[in-house]
C-alpha positions as CSV (number, residue, x, y, z in Angstrom):
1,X,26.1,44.2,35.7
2,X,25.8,40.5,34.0
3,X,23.1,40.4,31.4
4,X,21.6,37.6,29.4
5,X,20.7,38.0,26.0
6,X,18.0,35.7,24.6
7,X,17.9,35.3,20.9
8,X,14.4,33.8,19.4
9,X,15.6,32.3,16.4
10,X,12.8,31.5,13.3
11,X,13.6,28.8,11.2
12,X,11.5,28.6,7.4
13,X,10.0,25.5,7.2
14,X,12.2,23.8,4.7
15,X,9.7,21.1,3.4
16,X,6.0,21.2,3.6
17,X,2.9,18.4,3.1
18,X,3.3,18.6,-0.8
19,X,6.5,17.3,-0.4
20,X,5.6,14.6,1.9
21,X,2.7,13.9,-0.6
22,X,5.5,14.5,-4.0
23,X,7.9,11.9,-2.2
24,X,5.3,9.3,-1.3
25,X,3.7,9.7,-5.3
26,X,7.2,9.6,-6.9
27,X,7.7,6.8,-4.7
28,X,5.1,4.8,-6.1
29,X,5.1,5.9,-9.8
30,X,9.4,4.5,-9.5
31,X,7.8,1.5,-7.6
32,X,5.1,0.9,-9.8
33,X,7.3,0.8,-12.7
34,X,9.9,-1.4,-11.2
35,X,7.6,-3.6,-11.2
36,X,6.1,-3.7,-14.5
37,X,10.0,-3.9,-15.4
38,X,11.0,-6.8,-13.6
39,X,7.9,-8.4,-14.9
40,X,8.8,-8.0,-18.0
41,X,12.4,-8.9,-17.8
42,X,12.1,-12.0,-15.3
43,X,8.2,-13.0,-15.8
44,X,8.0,-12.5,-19.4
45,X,4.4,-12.8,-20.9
46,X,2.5,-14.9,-18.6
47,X,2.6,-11.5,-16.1
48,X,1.8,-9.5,-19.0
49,X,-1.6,-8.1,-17.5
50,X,0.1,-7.2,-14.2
51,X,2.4,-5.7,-15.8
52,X,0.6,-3.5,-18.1
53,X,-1.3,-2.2,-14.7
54,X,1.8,-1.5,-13.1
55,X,3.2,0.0,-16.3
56,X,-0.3,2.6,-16.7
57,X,-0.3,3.2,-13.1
58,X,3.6,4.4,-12.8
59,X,3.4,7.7,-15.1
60,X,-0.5,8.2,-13.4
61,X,1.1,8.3,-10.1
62,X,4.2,10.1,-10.7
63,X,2.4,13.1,-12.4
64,X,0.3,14.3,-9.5
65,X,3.4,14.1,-7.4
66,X,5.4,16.6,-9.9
67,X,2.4,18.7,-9.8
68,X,2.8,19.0,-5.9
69,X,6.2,19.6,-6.4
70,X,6.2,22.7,-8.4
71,X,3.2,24.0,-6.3
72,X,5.3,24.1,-3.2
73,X,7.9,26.2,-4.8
74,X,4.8,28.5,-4.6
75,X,6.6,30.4,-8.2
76,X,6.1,27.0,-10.9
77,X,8.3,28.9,-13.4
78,X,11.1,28.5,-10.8
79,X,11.1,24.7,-11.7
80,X,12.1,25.7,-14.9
81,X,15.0,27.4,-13.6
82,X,16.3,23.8,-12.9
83,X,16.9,23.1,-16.4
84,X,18.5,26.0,-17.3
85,X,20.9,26.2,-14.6
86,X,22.4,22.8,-14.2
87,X,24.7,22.5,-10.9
88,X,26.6,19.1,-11.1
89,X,27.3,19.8,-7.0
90,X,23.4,19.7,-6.4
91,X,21.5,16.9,-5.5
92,X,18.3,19.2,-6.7
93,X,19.5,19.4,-10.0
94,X,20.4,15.8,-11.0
95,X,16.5,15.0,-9.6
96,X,14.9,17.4,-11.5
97,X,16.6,15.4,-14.8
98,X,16.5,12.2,-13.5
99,X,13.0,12.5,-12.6
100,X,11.7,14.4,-16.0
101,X,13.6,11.4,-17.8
102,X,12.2,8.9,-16.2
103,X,8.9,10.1,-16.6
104,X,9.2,10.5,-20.2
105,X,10.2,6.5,-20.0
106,X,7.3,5.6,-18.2
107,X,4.9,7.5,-20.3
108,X,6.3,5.9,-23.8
109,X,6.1,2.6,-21.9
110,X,2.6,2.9,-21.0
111,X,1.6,4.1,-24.2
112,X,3.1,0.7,-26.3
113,X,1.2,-1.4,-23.9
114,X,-2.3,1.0,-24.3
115,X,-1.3,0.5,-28.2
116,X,-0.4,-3.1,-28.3
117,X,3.2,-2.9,-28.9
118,X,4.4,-4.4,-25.5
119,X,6.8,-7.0,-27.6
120,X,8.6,-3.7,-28.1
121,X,9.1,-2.3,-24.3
122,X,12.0,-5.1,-23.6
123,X,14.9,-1.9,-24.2
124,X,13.1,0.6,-22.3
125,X,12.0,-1.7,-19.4
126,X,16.0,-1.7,-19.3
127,X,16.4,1.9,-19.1
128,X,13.7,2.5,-17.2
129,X,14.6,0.2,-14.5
130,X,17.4,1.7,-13.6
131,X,16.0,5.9,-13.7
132,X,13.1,4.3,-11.7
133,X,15.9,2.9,-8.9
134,X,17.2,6.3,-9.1
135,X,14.0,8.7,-9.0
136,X,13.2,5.9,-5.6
137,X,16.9,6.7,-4.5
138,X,16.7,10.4,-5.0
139,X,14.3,11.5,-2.6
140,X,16.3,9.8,0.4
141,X,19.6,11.6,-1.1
142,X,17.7,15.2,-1.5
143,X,17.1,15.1,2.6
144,X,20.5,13.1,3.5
145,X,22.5,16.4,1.8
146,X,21.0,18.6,3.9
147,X,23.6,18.5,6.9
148,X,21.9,20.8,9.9
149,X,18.7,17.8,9.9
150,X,19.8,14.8,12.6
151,X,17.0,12.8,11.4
152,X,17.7,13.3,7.6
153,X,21.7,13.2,7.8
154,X,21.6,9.5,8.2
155,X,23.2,7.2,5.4
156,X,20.3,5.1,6.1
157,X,17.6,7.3,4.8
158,X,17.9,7.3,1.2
159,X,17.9,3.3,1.3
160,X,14.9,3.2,3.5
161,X,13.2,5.4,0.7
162,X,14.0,3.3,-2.2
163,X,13.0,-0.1,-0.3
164,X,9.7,1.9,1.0
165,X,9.1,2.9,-2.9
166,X,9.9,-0.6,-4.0
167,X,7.4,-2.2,-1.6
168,X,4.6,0.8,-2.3
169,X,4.7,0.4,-5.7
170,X,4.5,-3.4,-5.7
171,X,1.4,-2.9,-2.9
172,X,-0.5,-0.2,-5.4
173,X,-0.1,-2.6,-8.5
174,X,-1.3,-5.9,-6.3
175,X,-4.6,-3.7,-5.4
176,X,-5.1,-3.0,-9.3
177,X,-4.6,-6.9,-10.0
178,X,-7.8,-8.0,-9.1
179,X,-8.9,-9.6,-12.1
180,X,-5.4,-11.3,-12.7
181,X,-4.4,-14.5,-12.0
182,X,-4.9,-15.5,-8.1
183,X,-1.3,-17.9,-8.5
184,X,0.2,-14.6,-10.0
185,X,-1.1,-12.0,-7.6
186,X,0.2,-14.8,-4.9
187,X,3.9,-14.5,-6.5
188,X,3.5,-11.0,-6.0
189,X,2.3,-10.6,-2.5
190,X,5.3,-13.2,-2.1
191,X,7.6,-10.7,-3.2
192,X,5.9,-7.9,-1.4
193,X,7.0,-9.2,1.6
194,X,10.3,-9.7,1.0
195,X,10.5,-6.2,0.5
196,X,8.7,-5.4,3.2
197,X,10.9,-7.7,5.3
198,X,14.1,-5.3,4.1
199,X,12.5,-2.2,5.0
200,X,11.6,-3.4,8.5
201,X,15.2,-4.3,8.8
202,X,16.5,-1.2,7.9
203,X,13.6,0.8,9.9
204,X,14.5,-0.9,12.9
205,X,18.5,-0.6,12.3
206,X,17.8,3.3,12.3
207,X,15.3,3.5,15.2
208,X,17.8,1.4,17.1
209,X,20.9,3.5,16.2
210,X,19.2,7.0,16.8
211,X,17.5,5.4,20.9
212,X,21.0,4.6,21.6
213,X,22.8,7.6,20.8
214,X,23.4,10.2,22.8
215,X,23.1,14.5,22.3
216,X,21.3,15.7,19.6
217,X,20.3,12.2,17.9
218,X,18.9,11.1,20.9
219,X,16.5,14.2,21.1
220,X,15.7,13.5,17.3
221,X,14.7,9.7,18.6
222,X,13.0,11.2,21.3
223,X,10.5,13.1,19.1
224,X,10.0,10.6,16.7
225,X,9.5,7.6,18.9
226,X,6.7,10.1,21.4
227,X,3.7,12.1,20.9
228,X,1.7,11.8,17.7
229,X,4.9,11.1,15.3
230,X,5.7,8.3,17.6
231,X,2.2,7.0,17.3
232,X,2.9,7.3,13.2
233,X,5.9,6.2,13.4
234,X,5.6,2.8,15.4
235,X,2.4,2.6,15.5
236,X,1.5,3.0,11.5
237,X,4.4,2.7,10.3
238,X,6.0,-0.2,11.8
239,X,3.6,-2.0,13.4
240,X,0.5,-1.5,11.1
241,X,2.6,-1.1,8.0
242,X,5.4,-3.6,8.1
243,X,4.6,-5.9,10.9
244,X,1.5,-6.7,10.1
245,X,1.6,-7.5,6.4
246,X,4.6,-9.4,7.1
247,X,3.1,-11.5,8.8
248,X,0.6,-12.1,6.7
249,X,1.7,-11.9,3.6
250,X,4.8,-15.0,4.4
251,X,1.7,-17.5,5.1
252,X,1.5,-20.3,2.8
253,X,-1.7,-19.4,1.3
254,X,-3.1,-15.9,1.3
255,X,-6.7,-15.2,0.3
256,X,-7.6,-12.2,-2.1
257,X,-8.6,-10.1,0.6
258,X,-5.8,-10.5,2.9
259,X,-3.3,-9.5,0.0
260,X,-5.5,-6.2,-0.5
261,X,-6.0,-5.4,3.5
262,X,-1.7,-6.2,4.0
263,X,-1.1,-4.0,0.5
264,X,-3.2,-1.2,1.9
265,X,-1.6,-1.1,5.3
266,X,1.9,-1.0,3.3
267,X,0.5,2.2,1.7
268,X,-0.9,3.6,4.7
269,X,2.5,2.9,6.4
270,X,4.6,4.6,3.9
271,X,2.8,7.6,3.7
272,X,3.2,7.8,7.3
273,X,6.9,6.9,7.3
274,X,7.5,9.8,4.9
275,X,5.3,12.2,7.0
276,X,7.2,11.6,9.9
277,X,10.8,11.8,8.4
278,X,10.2,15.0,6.5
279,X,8.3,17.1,8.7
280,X,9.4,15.2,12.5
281,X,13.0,15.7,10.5
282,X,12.4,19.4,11.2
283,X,11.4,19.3,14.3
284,X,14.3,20.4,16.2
285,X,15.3,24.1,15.7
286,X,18.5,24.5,13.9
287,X,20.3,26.4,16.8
């Protein structure tokens, strides 16, 4: 007699909130201080208040999103582990360095523009710059390596995270810029959507390439584009968070309230971008 076996097969949840929250913090502590950097290196002093924002704000963000991160490893002393065991192979292992390094930049950076020593940041804003592209790069690289996720296997993703980073960071520091310079804060909310402008290119480049696929990516699309991640997804995300301040941001003249309204729908857009990739990522059993 022919018999069916059903297996019911439970996957672990491989990433949880913190980690959306840890990549979307990271995200804008390496934004943040991309910003204070290339302020420094291409706007020399006359942005010199922005930048010292953006420059306090990066290690302020980035240390919450640490925090997150060891608290999802649910044993914090495992984090230390990392250090110790260095694997050259791991993606995990270069971020925890990368990451620590960088934060130790941003931290001595900060603290020569709390103490009145920014003349002195020139080097670091250097070597900063480029661990901040790499923290922004990393988290996109940490979900591309893990094969068995459609969504996160996509040579796409870690770009769209540095760009999302880039233009977060930038958005966080133009909402702390009040008091600076409106032609300034313009130049920046300029910039902001150039970025922004990217990383609704390469948004809609993915969405595209995953609705005409076929097999498993086109079930991926499916649950990303429907239900309530398609509502964060297109509807936050790339309407409310890309669209939108696009389109207002590349006017000729933007008020201060329309730069802080477009930068906070950037935020808001981001965080739901991240949402959606990590956890609508694993949405899809693994067999």
């Amino acid at each position: 007699m022919e018999q069916v076996i059903v297996y019911n097969v439970e996957h672990h949840e491989a990433m949880g909130v913190l980690i959306v929250i840890y990549f979307f913090l990271s995200g804008l502590g390496a934004g943040a201080f991309l910003t204070a950097a290339g302020l420094r290196l291409f706007g020399g002093e006359k942005y010199a208040r922005i930048e010292k924002t953006a420059a306090i704000a990066a290690p302020l963000l980035l240390m919450p999103g640490l925090l997150c991160l060891v608290i999802e490893l649910g044993k914090p002393l495992r984090f230390l582990n990392m250090f110790f065991y260095f694997n050259p192979s791991s993606v995990a292992s270069w971020g925890v360095w990368v990451i620590n390094i960088f934060l130790a930049i941003a931290v001595l950076y900060a603290f020569l523009h709390v103490i009145g020593k920014a003349g002195m940041v020139r080097p670091l804003a250097y070597l900063g710059f480029v661990f901040a592209l790499a923290v922004g790069f990393y988290s996109g690289m940490l979900l591309y390596q893990m094969h068995g996720y459609i969504l996160w296997h996509s040579a796409l993703i870690p770009v769209i995270f540095l760009v999302s980073a880039i233009a977060s960071g930038l958005a966080v520091v133009l909402l702390l810029s009040g008091s600076a310079d409106a032609d300034q804060t313009r130049v920046l909310s300029k910039v902001l959507a150039v970025v922004v402008g990217v990383d609704l290119v390469l948004a809609l480049t993915e969405v595209l390439t995953l609705a005409w696929s076929s097999g498993e990516k086109a079930a991926v699309a499916e649950v990303i584009l429907s239900g309530g991640y398609g509502f964060l997804f297109i509807g936050v995300y790339l309407i409310a968070g890309l669209v939108l301040p696009l389109m207002v941001l590349a006017r000729q003249r933007t008020s201060r309230n329309v730069q802080v309204v477009a930068a906070v729908l950037v935020l808001v857009g981001t965080l739901a971008m991240r949402y959606v990739i990590v956890m609508g990522g694993q949405a899809l059993p693994l067999s």
